[in-house]
VOGUBA-469365 format. One line per field, with one value per residue: chain; z, y, x of N, C-alpha, C, CB in turn; residue number from 1. Coordinates in nm, 2 decimals. Each point is the difference from the previous one (the first is absolute). Glycine has a CB too. Layout:
<atoms>
c: (A | ...) .
nz: (Z | ...) .
ny: (Y | ...) .
nx: (X | ...) .
caz: (Z | ...) .
cay: (Y | ...) .
cax: (X | ...) .
cz: (Z | ...) .
cy: (Y | ...) .
cx: (X | ...) .
cbz: (Z | ...) .
cby: (Y | ...) .
cbx: (X | ...) .
k: (NUM | ...) .
</atoms>
This chain:
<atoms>
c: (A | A | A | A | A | A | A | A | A | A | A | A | A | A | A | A | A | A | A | A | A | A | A | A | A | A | A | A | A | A | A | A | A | A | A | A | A | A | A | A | A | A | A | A | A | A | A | A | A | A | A | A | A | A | A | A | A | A | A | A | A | A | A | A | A | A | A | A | A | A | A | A | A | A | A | A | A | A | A | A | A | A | A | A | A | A | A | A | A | A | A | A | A | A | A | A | A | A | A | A | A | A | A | A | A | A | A | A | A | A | A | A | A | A | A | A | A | A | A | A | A | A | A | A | A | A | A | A | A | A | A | A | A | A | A | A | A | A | A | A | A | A | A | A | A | A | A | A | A | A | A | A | A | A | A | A | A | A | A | A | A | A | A | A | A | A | A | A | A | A | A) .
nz: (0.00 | -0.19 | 0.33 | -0.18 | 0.13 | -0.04 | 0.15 | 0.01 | -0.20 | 0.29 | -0.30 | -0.32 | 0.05 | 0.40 | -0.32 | -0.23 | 0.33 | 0.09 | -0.29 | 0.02 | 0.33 | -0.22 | -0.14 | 0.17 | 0.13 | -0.23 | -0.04 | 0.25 | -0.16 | 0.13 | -0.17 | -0.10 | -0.08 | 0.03 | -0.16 | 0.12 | -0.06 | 0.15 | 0.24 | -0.04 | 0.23 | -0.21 | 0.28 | -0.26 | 0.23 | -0.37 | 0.10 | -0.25 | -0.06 | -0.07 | -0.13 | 0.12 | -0.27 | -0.24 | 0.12 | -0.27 | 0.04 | 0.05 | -0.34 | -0.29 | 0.03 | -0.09 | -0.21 | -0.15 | 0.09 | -0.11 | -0.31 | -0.08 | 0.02 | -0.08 | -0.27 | 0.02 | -0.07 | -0.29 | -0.18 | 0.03 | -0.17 | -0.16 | 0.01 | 0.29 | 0.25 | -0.05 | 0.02 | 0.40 | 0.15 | -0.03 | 0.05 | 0.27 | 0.06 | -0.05 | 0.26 | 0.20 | 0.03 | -0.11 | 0.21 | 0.22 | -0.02 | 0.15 | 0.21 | 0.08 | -0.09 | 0.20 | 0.29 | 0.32 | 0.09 | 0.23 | 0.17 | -0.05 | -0.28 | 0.29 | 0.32 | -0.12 | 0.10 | 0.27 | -0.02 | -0.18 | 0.17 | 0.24 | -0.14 | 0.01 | -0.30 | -0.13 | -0.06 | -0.20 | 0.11 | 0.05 | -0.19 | 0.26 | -0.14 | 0.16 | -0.02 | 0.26 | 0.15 | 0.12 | 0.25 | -0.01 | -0.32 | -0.03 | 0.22 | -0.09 | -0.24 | 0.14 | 0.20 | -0.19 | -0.12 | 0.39 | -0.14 | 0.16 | -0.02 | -0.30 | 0.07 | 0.27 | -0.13 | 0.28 | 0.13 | 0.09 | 0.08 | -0.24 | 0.13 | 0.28 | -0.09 | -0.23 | 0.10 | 0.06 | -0.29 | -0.08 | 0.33 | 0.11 | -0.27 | 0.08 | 0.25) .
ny: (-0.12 | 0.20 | 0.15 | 0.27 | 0.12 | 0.38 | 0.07 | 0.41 | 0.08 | 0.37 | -0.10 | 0.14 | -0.33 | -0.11 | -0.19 | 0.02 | 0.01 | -0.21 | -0.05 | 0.04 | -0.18 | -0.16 | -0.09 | -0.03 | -0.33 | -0.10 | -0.10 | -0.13 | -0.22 | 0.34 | -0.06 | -0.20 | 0.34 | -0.10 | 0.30 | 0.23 | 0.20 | 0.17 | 0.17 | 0.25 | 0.22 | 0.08 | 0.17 | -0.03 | -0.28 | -0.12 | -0.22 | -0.05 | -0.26 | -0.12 | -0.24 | -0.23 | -0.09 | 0.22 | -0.13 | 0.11 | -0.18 | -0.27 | 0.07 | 0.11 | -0.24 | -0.07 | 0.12 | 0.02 | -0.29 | -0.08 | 0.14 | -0.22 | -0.25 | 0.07 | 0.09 | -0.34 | -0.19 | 0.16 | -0.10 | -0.39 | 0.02 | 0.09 | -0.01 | 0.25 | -0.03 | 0.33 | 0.17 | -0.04 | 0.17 | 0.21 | -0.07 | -0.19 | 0.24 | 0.14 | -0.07 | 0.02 | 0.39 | -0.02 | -0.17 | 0.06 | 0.36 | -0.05 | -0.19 | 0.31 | 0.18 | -0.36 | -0.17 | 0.17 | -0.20 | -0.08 | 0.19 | -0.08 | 0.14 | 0.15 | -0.02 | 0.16 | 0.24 | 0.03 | 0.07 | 0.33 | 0.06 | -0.09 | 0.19 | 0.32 | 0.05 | -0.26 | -0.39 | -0.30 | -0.26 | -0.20 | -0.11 | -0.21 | -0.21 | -0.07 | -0.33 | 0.17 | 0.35 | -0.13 | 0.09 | -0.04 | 0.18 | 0.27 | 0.20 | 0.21 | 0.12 | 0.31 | 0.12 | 0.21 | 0.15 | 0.17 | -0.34 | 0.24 | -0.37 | 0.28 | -0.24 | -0.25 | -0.20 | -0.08 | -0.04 | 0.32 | -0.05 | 0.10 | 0.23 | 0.07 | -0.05 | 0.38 | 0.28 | -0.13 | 0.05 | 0.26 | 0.17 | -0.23 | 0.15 | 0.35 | -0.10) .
nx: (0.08 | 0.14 | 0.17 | -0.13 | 0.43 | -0.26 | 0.35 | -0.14 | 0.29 | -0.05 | 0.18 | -0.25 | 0.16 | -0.11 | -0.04 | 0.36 | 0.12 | -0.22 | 0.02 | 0.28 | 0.01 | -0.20 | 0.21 | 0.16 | -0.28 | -0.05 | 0.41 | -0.09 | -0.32 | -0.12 | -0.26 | -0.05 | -0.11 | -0.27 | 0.17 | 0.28 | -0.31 | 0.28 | -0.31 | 0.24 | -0.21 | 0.24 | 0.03 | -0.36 | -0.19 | 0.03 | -0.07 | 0.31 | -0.04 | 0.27 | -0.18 | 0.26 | -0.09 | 0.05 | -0.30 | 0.05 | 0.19 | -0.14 | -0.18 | 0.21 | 0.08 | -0.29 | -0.10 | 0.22 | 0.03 | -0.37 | 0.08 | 0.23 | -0.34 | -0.32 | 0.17 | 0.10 | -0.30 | -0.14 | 0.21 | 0.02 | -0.26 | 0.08 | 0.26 | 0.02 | 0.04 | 0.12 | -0.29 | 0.05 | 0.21 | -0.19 | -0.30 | 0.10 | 0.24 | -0.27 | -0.21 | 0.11 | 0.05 | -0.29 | -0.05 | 0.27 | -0.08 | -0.30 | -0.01 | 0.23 | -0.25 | -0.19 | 0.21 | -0.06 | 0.33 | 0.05 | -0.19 | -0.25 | 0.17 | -0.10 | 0.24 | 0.15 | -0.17 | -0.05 | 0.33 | -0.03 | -0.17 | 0.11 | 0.31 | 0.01 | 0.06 | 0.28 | -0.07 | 0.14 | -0.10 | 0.18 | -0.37 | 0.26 | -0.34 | 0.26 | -0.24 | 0.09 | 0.13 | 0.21 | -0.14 | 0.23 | 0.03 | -0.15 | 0.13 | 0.35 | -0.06 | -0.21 | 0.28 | -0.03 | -0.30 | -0.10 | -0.10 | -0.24 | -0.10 | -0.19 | -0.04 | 0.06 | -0.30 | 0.13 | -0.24 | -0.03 | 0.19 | 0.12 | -0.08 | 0.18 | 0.25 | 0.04 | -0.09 | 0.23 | 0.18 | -0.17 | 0.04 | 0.15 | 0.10 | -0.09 | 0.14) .
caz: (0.00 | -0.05 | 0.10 | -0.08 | 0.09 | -0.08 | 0.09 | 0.00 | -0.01 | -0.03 | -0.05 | -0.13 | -0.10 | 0.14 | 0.01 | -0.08 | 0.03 | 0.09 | -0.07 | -0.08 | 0.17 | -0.01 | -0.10 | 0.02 | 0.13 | -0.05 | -0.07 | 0.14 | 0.02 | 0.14 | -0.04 | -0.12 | -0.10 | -0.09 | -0.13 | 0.08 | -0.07 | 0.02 | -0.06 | 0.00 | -0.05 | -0.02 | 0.09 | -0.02 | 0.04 | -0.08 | 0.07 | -0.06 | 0.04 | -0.06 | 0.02 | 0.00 | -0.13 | -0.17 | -0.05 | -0.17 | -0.04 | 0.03 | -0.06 | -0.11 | 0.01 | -0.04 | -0.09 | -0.14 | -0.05 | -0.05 | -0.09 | -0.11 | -0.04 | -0.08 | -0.15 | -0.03 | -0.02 | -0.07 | -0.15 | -0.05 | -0.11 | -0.14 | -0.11 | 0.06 | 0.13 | 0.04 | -0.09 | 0.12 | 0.10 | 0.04 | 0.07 | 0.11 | 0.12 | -0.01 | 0.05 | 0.15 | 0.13 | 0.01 | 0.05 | 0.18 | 0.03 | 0.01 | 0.16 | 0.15 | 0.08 | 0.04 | 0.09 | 0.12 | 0.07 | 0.13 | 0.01 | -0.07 | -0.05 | 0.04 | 0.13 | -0.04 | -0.03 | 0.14 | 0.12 | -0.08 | 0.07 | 0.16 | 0.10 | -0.02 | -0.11 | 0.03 | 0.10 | -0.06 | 0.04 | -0.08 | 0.04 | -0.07 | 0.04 | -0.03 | 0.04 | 0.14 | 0.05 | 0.10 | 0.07 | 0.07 | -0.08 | -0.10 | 0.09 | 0.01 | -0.14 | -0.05 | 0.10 | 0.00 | -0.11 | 0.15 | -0.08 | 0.08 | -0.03 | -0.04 | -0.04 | -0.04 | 0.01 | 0.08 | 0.13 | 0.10 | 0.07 | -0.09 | -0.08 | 0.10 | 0.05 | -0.02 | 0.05 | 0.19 | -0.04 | -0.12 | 0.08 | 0.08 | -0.10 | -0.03 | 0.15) .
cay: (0.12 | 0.14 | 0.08 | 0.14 | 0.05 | 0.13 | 0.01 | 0.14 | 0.05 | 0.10 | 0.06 | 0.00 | -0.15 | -0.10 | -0.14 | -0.12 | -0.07 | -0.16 | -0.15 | -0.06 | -0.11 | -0.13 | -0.12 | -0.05 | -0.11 | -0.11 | -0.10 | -0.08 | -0.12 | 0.05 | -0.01 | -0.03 | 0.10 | -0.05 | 0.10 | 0.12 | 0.12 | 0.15 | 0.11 | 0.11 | 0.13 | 0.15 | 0.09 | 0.08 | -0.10 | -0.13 | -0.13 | -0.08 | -0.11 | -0.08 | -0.10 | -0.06 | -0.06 | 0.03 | -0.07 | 0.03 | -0.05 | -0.17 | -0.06 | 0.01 | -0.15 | -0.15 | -0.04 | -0.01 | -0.13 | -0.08 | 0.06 | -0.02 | -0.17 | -0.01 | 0.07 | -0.04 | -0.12 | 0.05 | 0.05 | -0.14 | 0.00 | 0.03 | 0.01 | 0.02 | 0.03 | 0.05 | 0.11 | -0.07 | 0.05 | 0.15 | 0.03 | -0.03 | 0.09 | 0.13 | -0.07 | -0.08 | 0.12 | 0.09 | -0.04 | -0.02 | 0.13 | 0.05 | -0.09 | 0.03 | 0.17 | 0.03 | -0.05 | 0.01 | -0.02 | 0.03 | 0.16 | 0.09 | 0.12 | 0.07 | 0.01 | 0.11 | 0.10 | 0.03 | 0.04 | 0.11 | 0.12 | 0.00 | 0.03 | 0.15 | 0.09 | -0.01 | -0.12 | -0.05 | -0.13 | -0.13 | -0.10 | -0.13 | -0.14 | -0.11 | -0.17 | -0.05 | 0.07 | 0.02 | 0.17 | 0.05 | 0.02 | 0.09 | 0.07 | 0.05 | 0.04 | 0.13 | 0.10 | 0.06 | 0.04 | 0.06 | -0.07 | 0.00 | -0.11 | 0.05 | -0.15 | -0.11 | -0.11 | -0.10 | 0.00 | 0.07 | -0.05 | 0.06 | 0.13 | 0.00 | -0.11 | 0.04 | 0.16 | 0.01 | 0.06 | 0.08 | 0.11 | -0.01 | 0.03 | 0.17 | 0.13) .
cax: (-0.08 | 0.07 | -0.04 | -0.07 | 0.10 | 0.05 | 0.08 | 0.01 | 0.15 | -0.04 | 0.10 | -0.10 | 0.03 | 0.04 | -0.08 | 0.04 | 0.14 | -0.04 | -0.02 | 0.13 | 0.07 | -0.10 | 0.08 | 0.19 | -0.04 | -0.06 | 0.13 | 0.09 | -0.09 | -0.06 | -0.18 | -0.03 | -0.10 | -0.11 | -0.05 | 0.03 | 0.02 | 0.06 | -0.09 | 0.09 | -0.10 | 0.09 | -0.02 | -0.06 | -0.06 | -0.02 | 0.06 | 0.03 | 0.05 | 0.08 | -0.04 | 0.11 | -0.01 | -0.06 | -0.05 | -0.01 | 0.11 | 0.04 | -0.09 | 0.05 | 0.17 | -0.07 | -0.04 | 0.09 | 0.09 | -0.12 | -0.06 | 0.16 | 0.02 | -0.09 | 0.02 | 0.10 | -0.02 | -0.10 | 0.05 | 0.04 | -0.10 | 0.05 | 0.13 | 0.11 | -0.01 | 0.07 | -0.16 | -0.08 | 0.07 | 0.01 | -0.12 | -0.06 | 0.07 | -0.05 | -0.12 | -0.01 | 0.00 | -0.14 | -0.09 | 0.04 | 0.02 | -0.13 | -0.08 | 0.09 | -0.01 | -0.13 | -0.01 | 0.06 | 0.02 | 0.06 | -0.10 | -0.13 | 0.00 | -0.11 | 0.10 | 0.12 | -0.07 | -0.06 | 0.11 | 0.05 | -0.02 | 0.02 | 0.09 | 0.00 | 0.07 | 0.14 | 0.03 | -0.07 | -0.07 | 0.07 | -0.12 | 0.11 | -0.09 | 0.12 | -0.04 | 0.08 | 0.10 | 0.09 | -0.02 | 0.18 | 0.05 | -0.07 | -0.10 | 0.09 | 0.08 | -0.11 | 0.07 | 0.04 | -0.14 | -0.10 | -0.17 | -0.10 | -0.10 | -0.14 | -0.11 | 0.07 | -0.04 | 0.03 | -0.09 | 0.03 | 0.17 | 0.12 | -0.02 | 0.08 | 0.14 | 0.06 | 0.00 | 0.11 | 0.15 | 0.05 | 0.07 | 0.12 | 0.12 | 0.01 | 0.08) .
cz: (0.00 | 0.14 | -0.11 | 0.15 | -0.06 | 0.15 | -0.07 | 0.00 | 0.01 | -0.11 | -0.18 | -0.04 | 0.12 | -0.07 | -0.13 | 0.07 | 0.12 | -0.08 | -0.04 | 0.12 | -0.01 | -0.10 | 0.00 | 0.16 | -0.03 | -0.10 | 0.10 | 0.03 | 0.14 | 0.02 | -0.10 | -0.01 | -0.11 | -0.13 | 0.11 | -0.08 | 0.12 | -0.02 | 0.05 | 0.00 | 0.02 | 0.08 | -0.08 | 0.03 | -0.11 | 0.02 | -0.16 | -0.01 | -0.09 | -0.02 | -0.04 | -0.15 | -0.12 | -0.02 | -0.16 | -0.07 | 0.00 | -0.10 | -0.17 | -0.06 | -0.02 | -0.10 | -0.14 | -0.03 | -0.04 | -0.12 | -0.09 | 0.02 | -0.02 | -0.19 | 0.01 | -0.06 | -0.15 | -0.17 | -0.05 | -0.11 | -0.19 | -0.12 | 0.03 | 0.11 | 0.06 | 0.03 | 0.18 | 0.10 | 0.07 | 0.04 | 0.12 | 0.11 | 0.02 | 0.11 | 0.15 | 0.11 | 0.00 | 0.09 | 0.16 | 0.06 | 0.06 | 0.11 | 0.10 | 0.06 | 0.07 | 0.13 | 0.16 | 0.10 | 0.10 | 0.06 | -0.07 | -0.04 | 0.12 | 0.18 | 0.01 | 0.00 | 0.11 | 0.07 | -0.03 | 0.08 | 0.13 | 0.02 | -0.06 | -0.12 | 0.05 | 0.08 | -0.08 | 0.04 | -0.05 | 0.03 | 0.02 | 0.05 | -0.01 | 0.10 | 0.14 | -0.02 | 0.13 | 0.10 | 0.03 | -0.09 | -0.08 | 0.08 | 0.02 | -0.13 | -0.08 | 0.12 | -0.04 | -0.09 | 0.13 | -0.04 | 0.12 | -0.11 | 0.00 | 0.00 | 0.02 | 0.03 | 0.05 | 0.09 | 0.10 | 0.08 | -0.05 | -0.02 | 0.11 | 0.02 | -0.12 | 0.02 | 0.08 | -0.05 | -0.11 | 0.09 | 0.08 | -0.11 | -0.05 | 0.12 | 0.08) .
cy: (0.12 | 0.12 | 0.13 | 0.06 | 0.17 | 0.07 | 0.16 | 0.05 | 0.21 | 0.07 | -0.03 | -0.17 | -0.08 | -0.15 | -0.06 | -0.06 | -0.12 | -0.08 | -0.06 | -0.09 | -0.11 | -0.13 | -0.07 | -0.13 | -0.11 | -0.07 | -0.09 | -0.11 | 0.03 | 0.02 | -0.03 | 0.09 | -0.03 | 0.14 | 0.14 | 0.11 | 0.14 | 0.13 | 0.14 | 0.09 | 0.09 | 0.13 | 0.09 | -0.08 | -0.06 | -0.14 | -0.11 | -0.08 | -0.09 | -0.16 | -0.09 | -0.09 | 0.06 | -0.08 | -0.02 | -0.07 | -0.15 | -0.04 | 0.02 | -0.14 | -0.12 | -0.05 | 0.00 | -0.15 | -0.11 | 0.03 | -0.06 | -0.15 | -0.05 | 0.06 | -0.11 | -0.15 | -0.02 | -0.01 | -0.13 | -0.08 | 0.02 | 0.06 | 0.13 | 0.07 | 0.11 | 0.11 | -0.05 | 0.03 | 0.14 | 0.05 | -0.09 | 0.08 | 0.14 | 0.03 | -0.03 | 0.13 | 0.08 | -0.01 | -0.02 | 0.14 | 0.08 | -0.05 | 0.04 | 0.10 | -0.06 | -0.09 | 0.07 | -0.13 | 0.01 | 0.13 | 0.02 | 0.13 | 0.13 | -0.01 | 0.07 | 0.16 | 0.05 | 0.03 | 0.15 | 0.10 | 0.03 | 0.03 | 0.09 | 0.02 | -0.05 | -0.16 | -0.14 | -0.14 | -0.12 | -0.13 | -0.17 | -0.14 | -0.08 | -0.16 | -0.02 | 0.12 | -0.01 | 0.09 | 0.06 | 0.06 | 0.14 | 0.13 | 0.11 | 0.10 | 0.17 | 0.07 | 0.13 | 0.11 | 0.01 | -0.07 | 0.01 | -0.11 | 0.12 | -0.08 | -0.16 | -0.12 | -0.13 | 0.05 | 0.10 | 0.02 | -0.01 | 0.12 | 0.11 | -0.02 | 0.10 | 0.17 | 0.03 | 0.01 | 0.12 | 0.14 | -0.01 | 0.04 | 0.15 | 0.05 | -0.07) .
cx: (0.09 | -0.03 | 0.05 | 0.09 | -0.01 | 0.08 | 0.02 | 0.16 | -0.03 | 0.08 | -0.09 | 0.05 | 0.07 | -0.05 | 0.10 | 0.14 | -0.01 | -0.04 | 0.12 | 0.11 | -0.07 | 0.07 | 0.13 | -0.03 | -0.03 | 0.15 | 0.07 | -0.13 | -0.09 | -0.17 | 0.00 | -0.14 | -0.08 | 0.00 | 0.03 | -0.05 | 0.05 | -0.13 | 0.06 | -0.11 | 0.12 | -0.05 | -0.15 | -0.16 | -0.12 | 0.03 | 0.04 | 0.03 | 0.08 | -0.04 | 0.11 | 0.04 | -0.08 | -0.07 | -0.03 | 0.10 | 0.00 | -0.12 | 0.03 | 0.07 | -0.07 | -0.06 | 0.05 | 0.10 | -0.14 | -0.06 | 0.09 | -0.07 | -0.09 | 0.01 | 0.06 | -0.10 | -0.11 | 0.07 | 0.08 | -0.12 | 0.00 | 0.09 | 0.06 | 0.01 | 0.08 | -0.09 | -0.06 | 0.07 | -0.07 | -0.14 | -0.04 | 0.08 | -0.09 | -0.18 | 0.00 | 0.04 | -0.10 | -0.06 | 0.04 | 0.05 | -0.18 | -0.13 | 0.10 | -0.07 | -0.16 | -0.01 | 0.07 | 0.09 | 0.06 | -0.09 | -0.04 | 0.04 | -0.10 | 0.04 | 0.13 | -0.02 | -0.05 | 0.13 | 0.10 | -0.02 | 0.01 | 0.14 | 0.04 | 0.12 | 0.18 | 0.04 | -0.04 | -0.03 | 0.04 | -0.13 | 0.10 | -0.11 | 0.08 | -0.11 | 0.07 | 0.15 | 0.05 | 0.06 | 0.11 | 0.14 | -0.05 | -0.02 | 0.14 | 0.06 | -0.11 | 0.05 | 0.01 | -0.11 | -0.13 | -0.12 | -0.11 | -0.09 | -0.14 | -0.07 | 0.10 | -0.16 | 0.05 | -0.08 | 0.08 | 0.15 | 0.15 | -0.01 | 0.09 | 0.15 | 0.09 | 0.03 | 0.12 | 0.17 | 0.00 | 0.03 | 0.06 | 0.10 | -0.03 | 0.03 | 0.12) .
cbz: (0.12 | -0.30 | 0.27 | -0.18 | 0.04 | -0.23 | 0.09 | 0.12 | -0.21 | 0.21 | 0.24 | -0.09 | -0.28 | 0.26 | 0.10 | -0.24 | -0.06 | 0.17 | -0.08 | -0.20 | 0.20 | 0.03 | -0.12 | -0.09 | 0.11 | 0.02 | -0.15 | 0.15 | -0.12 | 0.02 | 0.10 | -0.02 | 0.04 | 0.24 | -0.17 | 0.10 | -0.21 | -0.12 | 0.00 | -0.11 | 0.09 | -0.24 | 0.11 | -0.16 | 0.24 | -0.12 | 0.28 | -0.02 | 0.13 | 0.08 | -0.02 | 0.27 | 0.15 | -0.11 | 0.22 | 0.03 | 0.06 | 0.31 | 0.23 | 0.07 | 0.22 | 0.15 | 0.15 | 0.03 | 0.20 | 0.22 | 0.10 | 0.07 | 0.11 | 0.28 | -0.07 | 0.17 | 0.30 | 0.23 | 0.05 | 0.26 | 0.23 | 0.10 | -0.19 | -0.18 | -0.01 | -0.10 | -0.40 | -0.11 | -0.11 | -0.16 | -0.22 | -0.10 | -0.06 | -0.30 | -0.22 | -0.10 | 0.00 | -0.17 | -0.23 | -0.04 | -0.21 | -0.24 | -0.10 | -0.07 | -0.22 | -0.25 | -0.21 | -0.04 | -0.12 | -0.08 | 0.08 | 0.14 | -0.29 | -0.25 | 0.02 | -0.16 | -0.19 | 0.01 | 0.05 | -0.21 | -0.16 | 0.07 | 0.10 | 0.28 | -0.03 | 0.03 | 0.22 | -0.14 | 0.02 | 0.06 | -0.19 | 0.06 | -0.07 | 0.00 | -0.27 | 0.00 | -0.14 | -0.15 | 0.11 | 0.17 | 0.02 | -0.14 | 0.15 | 0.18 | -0.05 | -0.12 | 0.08 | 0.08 | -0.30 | 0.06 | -0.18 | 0.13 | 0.15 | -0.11 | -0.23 | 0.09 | -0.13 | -0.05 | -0.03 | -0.01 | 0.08 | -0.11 | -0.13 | 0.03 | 0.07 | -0.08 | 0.01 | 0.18 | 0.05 | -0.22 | -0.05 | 0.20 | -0.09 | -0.16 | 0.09) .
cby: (-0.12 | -0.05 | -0.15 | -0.03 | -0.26 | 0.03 | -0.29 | 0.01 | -0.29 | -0.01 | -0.04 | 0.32 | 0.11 | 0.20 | 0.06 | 0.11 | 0.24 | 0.08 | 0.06 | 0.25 | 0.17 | 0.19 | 0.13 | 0.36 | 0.14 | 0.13 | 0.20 | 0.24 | -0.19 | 0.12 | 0.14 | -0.26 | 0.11 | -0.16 | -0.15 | -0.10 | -0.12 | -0.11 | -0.14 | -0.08 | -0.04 | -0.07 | -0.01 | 0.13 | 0.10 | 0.15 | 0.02 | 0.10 | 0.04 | 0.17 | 0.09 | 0.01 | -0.20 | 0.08 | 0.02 | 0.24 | 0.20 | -0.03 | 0.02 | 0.26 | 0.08 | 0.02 | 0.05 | 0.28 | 0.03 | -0.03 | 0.21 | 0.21 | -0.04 | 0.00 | 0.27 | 0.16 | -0.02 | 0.18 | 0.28 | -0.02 | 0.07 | -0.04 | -0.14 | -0.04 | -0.23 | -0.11 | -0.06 | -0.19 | -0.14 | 0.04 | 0.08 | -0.23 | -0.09 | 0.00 | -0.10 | -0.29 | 0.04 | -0.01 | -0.10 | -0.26 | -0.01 | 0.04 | -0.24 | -0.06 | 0.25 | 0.06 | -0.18 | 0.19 | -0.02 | -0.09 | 0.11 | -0.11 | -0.15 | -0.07 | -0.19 | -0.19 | -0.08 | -0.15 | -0.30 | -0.08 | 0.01 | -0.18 | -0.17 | 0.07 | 0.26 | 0.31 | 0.15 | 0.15 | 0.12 | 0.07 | 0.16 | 0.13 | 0.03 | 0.23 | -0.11 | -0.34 | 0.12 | -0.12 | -0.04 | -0.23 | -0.25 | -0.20 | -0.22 | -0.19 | -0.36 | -0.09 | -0.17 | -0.15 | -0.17 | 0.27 | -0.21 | 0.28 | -0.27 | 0.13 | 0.17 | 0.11 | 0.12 | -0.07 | -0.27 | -0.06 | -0.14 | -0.18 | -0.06 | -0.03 | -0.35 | -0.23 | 0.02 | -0.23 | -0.24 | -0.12 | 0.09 | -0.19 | -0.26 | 0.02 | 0.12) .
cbx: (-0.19 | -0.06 | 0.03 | -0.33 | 0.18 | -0.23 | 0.10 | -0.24 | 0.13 | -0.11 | 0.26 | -0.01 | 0.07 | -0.06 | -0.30 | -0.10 | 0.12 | -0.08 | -0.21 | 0.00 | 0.04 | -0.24 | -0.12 | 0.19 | -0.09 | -0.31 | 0.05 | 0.19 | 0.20 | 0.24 | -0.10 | 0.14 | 0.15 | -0.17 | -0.25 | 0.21 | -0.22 | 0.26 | -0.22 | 0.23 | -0.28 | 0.05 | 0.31 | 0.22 | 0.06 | 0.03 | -0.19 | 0.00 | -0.17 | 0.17 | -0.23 | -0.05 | 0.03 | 0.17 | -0.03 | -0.08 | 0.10 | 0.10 | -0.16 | 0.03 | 0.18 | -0.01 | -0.13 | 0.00 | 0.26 | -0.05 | -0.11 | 0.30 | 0.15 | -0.10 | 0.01 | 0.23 | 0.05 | -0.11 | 0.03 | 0.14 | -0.08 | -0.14 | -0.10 | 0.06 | -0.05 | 0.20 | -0.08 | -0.08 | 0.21 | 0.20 | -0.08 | -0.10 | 0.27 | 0.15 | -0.03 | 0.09 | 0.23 | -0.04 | -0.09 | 0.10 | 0.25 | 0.08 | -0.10 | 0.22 | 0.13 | -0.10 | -0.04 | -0.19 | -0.06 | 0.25 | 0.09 | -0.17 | 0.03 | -0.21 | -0.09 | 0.08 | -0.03 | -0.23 | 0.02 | -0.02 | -0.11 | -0.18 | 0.06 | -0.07 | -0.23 | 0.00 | -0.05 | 0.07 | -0.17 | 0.31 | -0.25 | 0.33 | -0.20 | 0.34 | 0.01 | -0.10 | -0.08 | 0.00 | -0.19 | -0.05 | 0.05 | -0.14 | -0.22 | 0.02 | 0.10 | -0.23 | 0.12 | 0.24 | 0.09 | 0.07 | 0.12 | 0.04 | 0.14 | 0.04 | -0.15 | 0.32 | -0.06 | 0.22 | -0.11 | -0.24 | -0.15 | 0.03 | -0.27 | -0.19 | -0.10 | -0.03 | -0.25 | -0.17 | 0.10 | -0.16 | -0.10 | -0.07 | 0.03 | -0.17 | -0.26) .
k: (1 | 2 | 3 | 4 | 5 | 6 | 7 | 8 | 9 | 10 | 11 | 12 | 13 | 14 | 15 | 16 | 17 | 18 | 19 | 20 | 21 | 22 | 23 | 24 | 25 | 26 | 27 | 28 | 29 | 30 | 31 | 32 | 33 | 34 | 35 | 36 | 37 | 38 | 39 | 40 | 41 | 42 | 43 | 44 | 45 | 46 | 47 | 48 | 49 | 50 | 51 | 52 | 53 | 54 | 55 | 56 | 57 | 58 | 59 | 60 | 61 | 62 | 63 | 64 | 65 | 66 | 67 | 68 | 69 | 70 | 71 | 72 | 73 | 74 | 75 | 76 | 77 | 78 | 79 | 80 | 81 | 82 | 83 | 84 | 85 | 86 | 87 | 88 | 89 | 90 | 91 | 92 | 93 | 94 | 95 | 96 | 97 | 98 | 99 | 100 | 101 | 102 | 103 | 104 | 105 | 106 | 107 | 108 | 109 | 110 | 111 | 112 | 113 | 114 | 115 | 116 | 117 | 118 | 119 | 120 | 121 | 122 | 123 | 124 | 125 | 126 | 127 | 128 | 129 | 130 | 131 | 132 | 133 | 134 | 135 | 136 | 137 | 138 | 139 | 140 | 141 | 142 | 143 | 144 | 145 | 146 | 147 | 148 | 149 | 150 | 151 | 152 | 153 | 154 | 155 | 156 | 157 | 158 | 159 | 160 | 161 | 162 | 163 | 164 | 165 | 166 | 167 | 168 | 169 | 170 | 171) .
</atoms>
């Protein structure tokens, strides 16, 4: 089961640089990262958001290579397959670029959005849903970036456990 962790920075770009420590973590095995988005308000209090995975993109890659090899197979039919290659490649990114821009995963668009607007001007937000983490490990390493727990989806009692170290470690 997946945990819903958003974590407040009062610094405008505090949150990519926590994701990017996240990722260099998640190499050591310390978490594992289901989806992370980044939401940022500028002092003029637009909110802007980053989103971890392209899904446009992953779905383009995917669908173009299935397109190259459905084409390929098409155009063997009829003599030629190279013609076939290119339109099913062509095709296939059309259709996987287009089921990506339209699909949501991991964090709800429209939850992302709600949290935009809730945190103040000049400050920004880190949404992260990861599977599992290595508190004693992880927890230290966000030290130095002050993070405030906005939301999460651990039980109460976790929720508590981590408020405690996170501001034993700021004072």
């Amino acid at each position: 089961m997946s945990t819903l962790v958003i974590l407040g920075f009062d610094g405008l770009h505090t949150a990519d640089e926590v994701l990017n420590k996240l990722r260099s973590l998640q190499k050591e095995y310390l978490i594992d990262l289901e989806d992370a988005c980044v939401v940022e308000r500028d002092p003029q209090g637009k909110a802007h958001i980053k989103q971890a995975v392209n899904l446009t993109a992953l779905g383009a890659a995917a669908g173009g290579s299935r397109g190259a090899l459905w084409g390929t197979l098409f155009g063997l039919l009829f003599l030629n397959p190279l013609a076939g290659m290119a339109i099913g490649a062509v095709a296939g990114a059309g259709a996987g670029a287009l089921s990506g821009s339209l699909a949501d995963y991991g964090i709800r668009d429209d939850f992302i959005k709600s949290i935009g607007e809730t945190i103040p001007n000049g400050s920004s937000a880190l949404c992260v849903l990861f599977r599992s983490v290595t508190e004693d490990k992880v927890i230290p390493e966000l030290e130095p970036y002050k993070p405030r727990v906005l939301k999460t989806s651990l039980s109460t009692e976790q929720e508590a456990r981590l408020r405690a170290a996170l501001d034993k470690l700021s004072t």
